[in-house]
C-alpha positions as CSV (number, residue, x, y, z in Angstrom):
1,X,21.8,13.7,6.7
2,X,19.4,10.8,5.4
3,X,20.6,8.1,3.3
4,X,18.1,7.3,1.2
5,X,17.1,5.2,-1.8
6,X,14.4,5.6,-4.4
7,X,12.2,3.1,-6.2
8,X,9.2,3.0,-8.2
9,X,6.9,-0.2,-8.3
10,X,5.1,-0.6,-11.5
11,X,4.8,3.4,-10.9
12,X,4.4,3.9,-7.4
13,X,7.4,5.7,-5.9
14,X,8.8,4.0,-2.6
15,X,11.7,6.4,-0.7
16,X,13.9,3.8,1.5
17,X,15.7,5.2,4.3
18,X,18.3,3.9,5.5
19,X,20.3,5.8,7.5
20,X,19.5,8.9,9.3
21,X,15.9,8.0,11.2
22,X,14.7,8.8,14.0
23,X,15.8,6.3,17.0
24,X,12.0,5.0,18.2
25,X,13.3,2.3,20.8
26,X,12.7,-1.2,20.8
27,X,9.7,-3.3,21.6
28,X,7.1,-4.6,19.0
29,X,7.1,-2.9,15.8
30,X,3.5,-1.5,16.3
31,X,4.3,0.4,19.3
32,X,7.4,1.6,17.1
33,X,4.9,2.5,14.4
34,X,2.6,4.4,16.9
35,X,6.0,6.4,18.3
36,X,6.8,7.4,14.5
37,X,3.0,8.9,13.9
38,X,3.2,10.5,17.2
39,X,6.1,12.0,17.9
40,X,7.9,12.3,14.7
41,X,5.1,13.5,12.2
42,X,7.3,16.2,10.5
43,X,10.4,13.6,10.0
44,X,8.4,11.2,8.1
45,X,6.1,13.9,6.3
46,X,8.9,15.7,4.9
47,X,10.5,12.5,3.2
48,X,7.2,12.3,0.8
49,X,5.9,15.7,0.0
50,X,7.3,18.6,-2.0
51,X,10.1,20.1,-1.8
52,X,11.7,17.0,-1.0
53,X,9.6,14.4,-1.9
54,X,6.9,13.9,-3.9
55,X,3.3,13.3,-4.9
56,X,2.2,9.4,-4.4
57,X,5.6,8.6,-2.6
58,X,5.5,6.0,0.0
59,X,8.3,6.2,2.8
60,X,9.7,3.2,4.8
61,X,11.7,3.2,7.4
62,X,14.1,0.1,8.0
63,X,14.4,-0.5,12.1
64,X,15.3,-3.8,13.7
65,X,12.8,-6.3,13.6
66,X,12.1,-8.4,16.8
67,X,12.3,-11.8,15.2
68,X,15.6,-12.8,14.3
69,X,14.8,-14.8,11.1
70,X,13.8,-11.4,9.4
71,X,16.1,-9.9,7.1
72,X,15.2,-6.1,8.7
73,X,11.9,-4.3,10.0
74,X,10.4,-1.8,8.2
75,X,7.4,1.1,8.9
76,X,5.6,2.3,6.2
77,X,4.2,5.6,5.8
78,X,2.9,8.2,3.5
79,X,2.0,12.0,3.7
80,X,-0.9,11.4,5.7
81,X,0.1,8.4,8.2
82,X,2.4,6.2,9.2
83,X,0.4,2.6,7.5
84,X,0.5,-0.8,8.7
85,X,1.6,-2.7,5.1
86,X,2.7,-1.7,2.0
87,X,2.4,-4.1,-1.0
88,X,3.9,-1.6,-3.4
89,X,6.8,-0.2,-1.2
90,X,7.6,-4.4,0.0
91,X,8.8,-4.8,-3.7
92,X,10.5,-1.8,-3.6
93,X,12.1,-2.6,-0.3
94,X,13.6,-5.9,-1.6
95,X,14.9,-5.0,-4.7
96,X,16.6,-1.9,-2.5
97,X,17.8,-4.5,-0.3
98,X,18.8,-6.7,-3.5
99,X,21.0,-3.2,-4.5
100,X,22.9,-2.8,-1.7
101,X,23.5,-6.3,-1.3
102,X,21.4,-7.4,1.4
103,X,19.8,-9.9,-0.1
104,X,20.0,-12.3,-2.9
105,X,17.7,-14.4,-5.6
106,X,15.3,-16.0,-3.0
107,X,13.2,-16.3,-0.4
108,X,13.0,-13.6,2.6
109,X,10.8,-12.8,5.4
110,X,10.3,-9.0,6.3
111,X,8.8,-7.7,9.3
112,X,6.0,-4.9,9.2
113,X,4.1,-3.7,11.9
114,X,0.7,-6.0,11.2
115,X,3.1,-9.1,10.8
116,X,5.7,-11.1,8.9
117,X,5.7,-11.2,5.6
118,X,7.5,-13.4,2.4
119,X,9.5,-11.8,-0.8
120,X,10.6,-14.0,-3.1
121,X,13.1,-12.3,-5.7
122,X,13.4,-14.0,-9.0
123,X,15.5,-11.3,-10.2
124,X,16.6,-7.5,-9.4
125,X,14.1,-6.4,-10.2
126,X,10.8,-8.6,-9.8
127,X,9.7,-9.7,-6.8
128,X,6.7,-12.0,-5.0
129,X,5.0,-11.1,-2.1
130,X,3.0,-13.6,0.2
131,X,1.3,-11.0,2.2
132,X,-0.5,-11.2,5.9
133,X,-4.0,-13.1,6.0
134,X,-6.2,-10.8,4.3
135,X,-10.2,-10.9,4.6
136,X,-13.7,-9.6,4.0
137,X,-15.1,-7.8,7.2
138,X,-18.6,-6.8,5.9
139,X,-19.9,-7.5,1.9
140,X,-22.1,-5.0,0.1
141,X,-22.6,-1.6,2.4
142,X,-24.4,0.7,0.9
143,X,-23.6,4.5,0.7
144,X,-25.9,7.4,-0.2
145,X,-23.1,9.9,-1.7
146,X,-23.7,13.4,-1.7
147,X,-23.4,14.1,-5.6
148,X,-22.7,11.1,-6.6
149,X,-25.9,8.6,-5.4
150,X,-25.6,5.0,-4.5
151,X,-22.6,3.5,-3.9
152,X,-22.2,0.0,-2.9
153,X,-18.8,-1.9,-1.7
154,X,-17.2,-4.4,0.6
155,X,-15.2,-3.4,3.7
156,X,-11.9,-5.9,3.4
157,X,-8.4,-5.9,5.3
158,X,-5.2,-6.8,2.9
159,X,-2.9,-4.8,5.6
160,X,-5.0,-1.8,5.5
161,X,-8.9,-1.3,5.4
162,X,-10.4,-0.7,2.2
163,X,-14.0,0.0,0.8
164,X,-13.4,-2.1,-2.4
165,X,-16.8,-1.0,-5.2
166,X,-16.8,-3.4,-7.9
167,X,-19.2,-1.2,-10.0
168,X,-17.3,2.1,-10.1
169,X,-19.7,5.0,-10.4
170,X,-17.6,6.3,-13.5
171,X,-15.5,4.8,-16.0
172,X,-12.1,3.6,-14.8
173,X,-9.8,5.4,-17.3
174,X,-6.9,7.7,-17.7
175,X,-8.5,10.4,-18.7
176,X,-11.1,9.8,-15.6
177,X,-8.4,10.2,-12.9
178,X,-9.4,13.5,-11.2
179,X,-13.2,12.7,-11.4
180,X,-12.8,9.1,-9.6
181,X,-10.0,11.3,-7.3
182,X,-13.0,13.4,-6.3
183,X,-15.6,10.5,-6.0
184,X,-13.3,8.5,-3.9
185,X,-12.9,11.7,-1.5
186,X,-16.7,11.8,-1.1
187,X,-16.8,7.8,-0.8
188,X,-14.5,8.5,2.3
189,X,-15.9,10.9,3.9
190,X,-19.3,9.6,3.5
191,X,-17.6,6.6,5.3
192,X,-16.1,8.6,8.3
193,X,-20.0,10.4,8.7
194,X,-21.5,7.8,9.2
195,X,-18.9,6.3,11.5
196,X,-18.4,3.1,9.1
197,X,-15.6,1.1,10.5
198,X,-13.3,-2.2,10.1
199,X,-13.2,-4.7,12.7
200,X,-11.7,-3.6,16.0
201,X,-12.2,0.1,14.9
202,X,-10.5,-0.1,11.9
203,X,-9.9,3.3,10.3
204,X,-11.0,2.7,6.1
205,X,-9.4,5.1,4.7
206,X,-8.0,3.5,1.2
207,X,-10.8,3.6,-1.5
208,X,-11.0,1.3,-4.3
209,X,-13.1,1.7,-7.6
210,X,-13.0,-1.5,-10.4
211,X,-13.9,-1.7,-13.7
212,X,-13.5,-3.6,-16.8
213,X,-9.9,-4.3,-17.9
214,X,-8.5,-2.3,-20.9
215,X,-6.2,-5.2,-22.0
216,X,-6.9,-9.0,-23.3
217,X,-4.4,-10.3,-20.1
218,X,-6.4,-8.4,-17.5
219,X,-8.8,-9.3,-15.2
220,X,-10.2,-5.8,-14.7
221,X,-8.7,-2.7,-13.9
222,X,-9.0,-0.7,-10.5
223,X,-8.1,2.6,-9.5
224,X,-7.2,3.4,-5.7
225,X,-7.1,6.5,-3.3
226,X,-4.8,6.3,-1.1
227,X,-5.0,8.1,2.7
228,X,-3.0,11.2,1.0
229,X,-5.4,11.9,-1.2
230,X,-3.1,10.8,-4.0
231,X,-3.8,7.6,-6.1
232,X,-2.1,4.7,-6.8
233,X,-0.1,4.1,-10.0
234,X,0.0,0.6,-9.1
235,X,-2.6,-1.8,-8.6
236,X,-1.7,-1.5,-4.8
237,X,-0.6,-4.4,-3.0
238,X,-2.6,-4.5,0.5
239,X,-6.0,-3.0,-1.9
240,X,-4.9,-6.1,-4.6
241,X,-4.8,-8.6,-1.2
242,X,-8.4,-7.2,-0.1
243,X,-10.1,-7.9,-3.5
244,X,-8.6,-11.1,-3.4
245,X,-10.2,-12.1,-0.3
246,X,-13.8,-10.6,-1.5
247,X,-13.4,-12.7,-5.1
248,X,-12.4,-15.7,-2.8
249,X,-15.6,-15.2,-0.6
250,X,-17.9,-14.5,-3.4
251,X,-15.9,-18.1,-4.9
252,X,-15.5,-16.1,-8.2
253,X,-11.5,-17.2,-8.0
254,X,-10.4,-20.3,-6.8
255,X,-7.2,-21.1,-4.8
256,X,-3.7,-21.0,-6.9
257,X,-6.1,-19.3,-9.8
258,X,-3.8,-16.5,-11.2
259,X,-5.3,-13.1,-12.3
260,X,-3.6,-10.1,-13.7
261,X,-4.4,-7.1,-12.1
262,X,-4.1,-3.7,-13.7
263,X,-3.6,-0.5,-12.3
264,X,-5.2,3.0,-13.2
265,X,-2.1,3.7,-15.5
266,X,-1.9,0.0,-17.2
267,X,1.0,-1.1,-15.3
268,X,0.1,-4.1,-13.1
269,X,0.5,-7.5,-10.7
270,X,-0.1,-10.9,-11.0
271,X,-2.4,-12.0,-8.0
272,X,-3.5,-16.0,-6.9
273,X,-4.2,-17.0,-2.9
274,X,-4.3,-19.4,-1.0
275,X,-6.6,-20.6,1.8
276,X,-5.9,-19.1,5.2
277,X,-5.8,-20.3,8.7
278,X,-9.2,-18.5,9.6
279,X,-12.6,-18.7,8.2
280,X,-13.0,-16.4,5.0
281,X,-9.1,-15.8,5.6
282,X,-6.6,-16.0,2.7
283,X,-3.0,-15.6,2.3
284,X,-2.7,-13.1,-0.8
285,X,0.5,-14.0,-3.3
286,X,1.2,-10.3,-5.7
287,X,4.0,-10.0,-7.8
288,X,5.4,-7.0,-9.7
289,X,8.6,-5.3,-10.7
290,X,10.3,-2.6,-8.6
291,X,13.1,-0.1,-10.4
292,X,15.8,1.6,-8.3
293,X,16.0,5.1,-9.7
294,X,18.0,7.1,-7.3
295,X,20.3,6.8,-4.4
296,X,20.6,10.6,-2.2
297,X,21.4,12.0,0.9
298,X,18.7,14.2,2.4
299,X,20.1,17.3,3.4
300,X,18.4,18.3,6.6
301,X,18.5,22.3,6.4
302,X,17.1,23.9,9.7
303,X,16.4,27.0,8.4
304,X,14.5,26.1,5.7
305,X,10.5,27.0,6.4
306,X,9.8,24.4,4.1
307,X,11.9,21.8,5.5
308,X,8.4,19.3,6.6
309,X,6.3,19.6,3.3
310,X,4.4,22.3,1.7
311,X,1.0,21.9,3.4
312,X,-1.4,24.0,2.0
């Protein structure tokens, strides 16, 4: 049995657990992280995927953090990995922890595999996130795309890589979802061919498409693929904290210079920065609103054939 709460972040689903995981030891988040991807693939899998979850869910997992002045660890994942940061799912995560009473109005720090980071809740349901330094690895890589031609973006780190294309190769719009689904699926593995990486050997495998903004408050609108295959109802948080670095290198938005972000479905956040401690680094500020919409138990049911996620 899994105790479990539900959220969604300007549209995003995030699935808390909070009882019920699997025990991964102690020791530095990351190697916890590693142990979940590893060893307990069909635990975390069957969380976010049909029957029991569902499509564009984001899982985390609270554990202990290592550094005491943390209000609780957590490792995000979705149905294709266990992730290193989740902007989307941190809102979630505190104003789940603001429903069970975990936390109050204020400032918290959370610990996530790549690092500490800040929520500040302002109220149940809205919530500020000072994300890890974020940065741009490599500006304007050009890809020839089967089917789709030239395609030209910035490799950038905001807790996951991203290939960030500020000229999306079709119209970012509703209506446009499954055609920039597609292109974003070519994008990627157009990147894995060709063996593009991040720094270190970073695996890019969030895509990110911008265009102009369909409201008179937005800066522009983006839409992003996530690892799954599934996009991101939300502006996404780590993808939001990789742009910001690129418009910070490119000095087309200063420090403490707010911008409102929207998201493929017109929800969105409110993004500013702030100089980091490393050249080109920045410290990435995104603030949204996160609804609880369900508190469960997860039956665990042995027998069912289905019980770790259609996969088809």
């Amino acid at each position: 049995m899994l105790k479990v709460v539900d959220s969604h972040t300007e549209g995003e689903p995030t699935r808390v657990v909070l009882e019920g995981g699997p025990d991964l030891g102690s020791g530095p988040l990351s190697e916890r992280a590693k142990r979940l991807a590893t060893e307990h693939k069909d635990f975390y899998r069957s969380l976010v995927v049909e029957p029991y979850g569902q499509e564009a869910m984001v899982g985390a997992l609270l554990v202990e953090p290592t550094d005491p002045s943390c209000v609780t660890g957590v490792i995000y994942f979705d149905a294709a990995a266990v992730i290193g940061m989740c902007g989307h799912g941190t809102i979630g995560l505190a104003a789940t922890l603001a429903h069970i009473g975990k936390i109050d109005v204020g400032t918290h720090k959370i610990e996530t595999p790549v690092g500490i980071v800040e929520v500040t809740l302002t109220d149940k349901n809205t919530v500020t996130v000072q994300n890890i330094e974020s940065y741009r690895f490599k500006k304007g890589v050009e890809l020839d795309v089967e089917g789709v031609g030239k395609v030209v973006g910035d490799i950038a780190y905001g807790g996951n890589w991203f290939f960030i294309v500020d000229d999306s190769p079709t119209p970012v719009l509703p209506s446009n979802i499954r055609t920039l689904t597609e292109i974003g699926i070519k994008v990627r593995e157009t990147i894995y061919a060709h063996g593009i990486e991040g720094e270190n050997g970073g695996i890019i495998d969030h895509i990110v498409f911008y265009g102009p903004a369909l409201t008179d408050k937005g800066h522009t609108r983006n839409f992003v693929l996530c690892p799954d295959d599934a996009y991101d109802r939300s502006p996404c948080g780590t993808g939001s904290s990789a742009r910001l670095s690129c418009l910070a290198a490119d000095q087309r938005l200063a420090p403490g210079e707010a911008i409102y972000q929207e998201s493929t479905i017109g929800s969105g956040y409110t993004l500013s920065y702030q100089l980091g401690s490393k050249p080109g680094g920045i410290i990435p500020s995104i603030t949204g609103q996160a609804f609880i919409t369900r508190e469960a138990n997860i039956v665990v049911n042995p027998t069912d054939p289905l019980r770790h996620g259609v996969q088809l």
